[in-house]
C-alpha positions as CSV (number, residue, x, y, z in Angstrom):
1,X,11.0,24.7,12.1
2,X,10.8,26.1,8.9
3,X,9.0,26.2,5.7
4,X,5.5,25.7,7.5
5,X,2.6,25.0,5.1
6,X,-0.7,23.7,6.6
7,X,-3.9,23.0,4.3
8,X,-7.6,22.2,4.5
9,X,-7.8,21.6,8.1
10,X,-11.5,20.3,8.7
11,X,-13.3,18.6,11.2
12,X,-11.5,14.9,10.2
13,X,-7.8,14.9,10.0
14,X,-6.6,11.7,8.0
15,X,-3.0,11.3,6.9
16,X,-2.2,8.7,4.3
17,X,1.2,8.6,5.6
18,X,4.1,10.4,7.0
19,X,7.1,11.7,5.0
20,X,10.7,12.4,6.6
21,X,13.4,12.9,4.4
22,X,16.7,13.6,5.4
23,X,18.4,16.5,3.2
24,X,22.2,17.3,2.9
25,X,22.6,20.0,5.3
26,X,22.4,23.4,3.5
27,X,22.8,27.1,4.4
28,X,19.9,26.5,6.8
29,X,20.3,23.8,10.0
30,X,17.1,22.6,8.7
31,X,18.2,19.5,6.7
32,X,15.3,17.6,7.8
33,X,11.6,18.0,5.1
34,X,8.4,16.1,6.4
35,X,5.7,16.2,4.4
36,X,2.1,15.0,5.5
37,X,0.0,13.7,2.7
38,X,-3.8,14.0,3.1
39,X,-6.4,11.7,2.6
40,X,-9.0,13.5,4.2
41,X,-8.6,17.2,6.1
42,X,-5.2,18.5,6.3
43,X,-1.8,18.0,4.5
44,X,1.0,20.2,4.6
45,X,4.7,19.7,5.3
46,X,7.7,21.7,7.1
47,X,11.6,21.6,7.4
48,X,13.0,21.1,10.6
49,X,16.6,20.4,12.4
50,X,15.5,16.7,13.9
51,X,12.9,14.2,14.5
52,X,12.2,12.6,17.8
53,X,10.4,9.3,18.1
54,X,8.7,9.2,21.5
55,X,6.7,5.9,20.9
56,X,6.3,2.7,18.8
57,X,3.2,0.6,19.1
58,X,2.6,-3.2,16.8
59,X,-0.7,-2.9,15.3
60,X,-2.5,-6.0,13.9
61,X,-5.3,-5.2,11.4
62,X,-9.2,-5.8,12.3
63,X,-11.2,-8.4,10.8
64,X,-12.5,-6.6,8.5
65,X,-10.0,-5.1,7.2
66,X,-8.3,-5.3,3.5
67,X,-5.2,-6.0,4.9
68,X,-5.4,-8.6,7.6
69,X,-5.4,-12.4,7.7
70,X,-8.7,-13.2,6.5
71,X,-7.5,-16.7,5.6
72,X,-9.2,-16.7,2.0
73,X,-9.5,-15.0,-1.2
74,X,-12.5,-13.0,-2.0
């Protein structure tokens, strides 16, 4: 890992969402930038050689949330 930059880590840790990009390889072997945009707590990103998924999970939405099935406009 490389490039390591953390930021405003606080008691809640939300990420809006999780950025890999794959980079020609350069003089470095890490071709690999993740970023990890905030919505509330920490964000930061790094460079690193590979990603490894160990786990997918479906997810529905709640009820009540914006962006399940509610069946009718609001």
């Amino acid at each position: 890992m490389e490039n390591l930059e953390l930021d405003s880590f606080g008691p809640q840790n939300v990420l809006d969402d999780l950025v890999i990009v794959d980079r020609m390889p350069t003089v470095s072997e890490s071709r690999i930038h993740v970023e990890l945009p905030a919505n509330n707590g920490l964000d930061g990103s790094f460079d690193c050689a590979e990603v490894i998924v160990t786990a997918v999970e479906p997810h529905l939405p709640g009820p009540h949330s914006v962006y399940g099935d509610s069946g009718s406009a609001l």
